[in-house]
C-alpha positions, 0 to 999 in steps of 0.5 A: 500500500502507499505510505500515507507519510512519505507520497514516494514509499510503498510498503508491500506484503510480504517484505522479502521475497516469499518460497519458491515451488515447482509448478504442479498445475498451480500456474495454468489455473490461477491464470484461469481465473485471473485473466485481466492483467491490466499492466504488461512491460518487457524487459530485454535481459541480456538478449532474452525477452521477458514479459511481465503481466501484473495487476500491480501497478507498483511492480509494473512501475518498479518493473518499467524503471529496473530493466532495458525495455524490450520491444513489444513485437520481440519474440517473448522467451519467458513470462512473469506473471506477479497476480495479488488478491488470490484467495486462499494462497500463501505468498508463493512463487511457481516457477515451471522451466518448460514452459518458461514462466514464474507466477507470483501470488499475493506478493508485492514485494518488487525483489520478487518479480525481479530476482526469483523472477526475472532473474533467475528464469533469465539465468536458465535461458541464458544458460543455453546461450553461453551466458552465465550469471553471477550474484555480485556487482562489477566496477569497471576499474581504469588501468595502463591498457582500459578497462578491468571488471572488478566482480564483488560477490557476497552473501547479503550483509558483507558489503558487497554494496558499500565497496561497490560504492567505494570504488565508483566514488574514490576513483574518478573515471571508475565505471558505474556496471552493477550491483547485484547480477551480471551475465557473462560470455566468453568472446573468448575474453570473458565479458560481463553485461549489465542486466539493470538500467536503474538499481533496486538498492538496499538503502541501508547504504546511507547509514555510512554513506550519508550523501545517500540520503539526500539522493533517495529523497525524491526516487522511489522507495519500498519499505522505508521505516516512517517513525521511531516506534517501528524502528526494525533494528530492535530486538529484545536478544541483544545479540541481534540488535543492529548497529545504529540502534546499539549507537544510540542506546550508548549514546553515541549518534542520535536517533533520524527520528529524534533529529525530526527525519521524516523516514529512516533508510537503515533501520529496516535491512530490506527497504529498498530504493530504485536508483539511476546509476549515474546518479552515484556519487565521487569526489573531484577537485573542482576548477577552484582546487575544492574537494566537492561531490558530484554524480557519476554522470551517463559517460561513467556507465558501462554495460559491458566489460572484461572480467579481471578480479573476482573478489569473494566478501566473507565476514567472520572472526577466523579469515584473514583479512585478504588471500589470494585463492587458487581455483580449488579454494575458490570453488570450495568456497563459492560452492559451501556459499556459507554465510551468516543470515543477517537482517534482510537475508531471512526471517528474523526467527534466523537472525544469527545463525549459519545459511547456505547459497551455492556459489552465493547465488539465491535467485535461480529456483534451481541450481546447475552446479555442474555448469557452475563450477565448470563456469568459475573454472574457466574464468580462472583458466581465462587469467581471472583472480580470485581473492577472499576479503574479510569484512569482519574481524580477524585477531579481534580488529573490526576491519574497518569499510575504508581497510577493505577498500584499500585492500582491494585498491591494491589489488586492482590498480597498476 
């Protein structure tokens, strides 16, 4: 429904992403019955059309702002139907490869139509086309001879998206490419295409990165907290308190709320913001010599680009803090998908405790583990290297968003 509040945010149910189940039928007879689909878009995913059909008008708005429009007279490869008001279902997705189509029922939630939609039946099509998908985001990081692809993959909560940001705003001519999914093929280099022409963001991003807040104001919002009292950060197990709402208990930064903010963009871990990619912020020098920050513009984006590095984010108290992998270690790695479900990741009765993605990935309803591997391999084999970050603590010190970023700016630079 519409935030009474703020005229800009839509508050969903549910507010993450519902299970996925193989269709047993469920598909053909909700359709016949929920014929009337008034908003229809398609989007162009890295050459696979995908048609959307909703009776959301935020999911088609959302939907028409995320992807690269596709021509309606294309040849559709995949549906996605997102269908709200079915009586007597739980929030679901059905998802049935044969025929290439996901049906979401009673579900708003945009992360929905997007990853365990579009996204993972765009990742079985494409799969068939050489095309290869991975969960992480890429920066095009300028060097001696171009262009390097800088690839982040994290499990949800390590900072995938905080050193995304770190590279575009602390090196001028870096490429804004993605923050969440890239499609890669081997021409024979191997090359990583966009798939999003606007980012659905986590908004947590403007806790450290304030400039964020001012950005958001204006674009359209999913699920930010309006008031103090529902502050999402709370919880009566101390352990799952998070990090702002810890600060202000010991009195060490004040409440938004108590600052008369209208919205808080880090209290709830999945609220979420549809933001155009060139308007990410860096830091240059102005005619004057001032340091001053100003957006990417459109000539810092990129929608192709040579994979080079592929850097795995892990946060825990164990791993050092950078290594450098072999293919083994990497795949063992990427395979276990270990990570500790935070806030946003999961329902919060399993805040805390261990999950697991293969190769980080939670978006396709099923995996090719197989095809996977044998992927990552072949990227390796392609000169690519692998590193592991760890955005925790290593011999009890915190390592720090900027320590990480220096880590990585040693890796990539010349």
């Amino acid at each position: 429904m519409q935030d009474p509040k703020i005229k800009n945010n839509y508050f969903t149910y549910p507010d993450r992403r519902p299970p996925k189940v193989k269709d047993k039928g469920e598909i053909d007879r909700i359709l016949k019955t929920h014929k009337d689909l008034p908003f229809k878009a398609v989007a162009d995913i890295c050459g696979v059309r995908i048609k959307l059909m909703t009776n959301s008008s935020h999911v088609y708005e959302y939907w028409k702002l995320n992807w690269f429009p596709g021509s309606k007279e294309d040849k559709i490869d995949g549906w996605i139907y997102d269908i709200n008001d079915v009586e007597d279902l739980e929030p679901s997705i059905y998802y049935d490869f044969k025929t290439s189509r996901v049906l979401i029922v009673n579900c708003e939630y945009y992360g929905a139509a997007k990853s365990a939609g579009a996204l993972g039946l765009s990742t079985r099509l494409l799969e068939k086309r050489g095309g290869y998908a991975i969960h992480g985001a890429c920066v095009g990081v300028p060097n001696s001879h171009g262009y390097d692809g800088v690839v982040i993959v994290a499990p949800t909560g390590t900072g995938k998206t905080s050193q995304f940001h770190e590279l575009i705003y602390n090196i001028r001519d870096a490429k804004v490419h993605s923050d969440d999914y890239v499609f890669v093929f081997f021409k024979p280099d191997p090359i990583a295409y966009a798939t999003e022409s606007w980012l659905y963001m986590r908004s947590e991003i403007a806790l450290n990165h304030p400039i964020f807040t001012k950005f958001f104001n204006d674009l359209p919002l999913e699920n930010i907290v309006n008031e103090k009292a529902k502050c999402a950060q709370y919880s009566i197990e101390s352990e799952k308190i998070g990090e702002c709402y810890k600060a202000v208990m010991n009195g060490e930064r004040k409440c938004v709320f108590d600052l008369n903010a209208d919205r808080c963009y880090w209290s709830y871990a999945n609220s979420r913001v549809m933001f155009p990619r060139d308007r990410f912020p860096m830091m240059i020098k102005d005619a004057l010599g001032n340091l001053v920050e100003v957006p990417k513009g459109k000539e810092n984006l990129s929608n192709e680009c040579r994979v080079k590095y592929v850097l795995l984010l892990t946060r825990d108290d164990t791993t050092k803090p950078v290594t450098l992998l072999g293919i083994d270690e990497a795949i063992r790695v990427l395979k276990e998908g270990k990570f500790i479900i935070r806030p946003g990741s999961g329902p919060p009765e399993k805040w805390g405790q261990y999950g697991y993605e293969p190769f980080y990935n939670p978006y396709p309803p099923e995996h090719n583990l197989g095809a996977e591997e044998a992927f990552f391999r072949k990227l390796y084999s392609c000169g690519v290297s692998f590193y592991l970050l760890n955005t925790g603590t290593y011999e009890g010190k915190k390592q720090t968003i900027h320590q990480t970023h220096m880590y990585i700016r040693h890796i990539v630079e010349d």
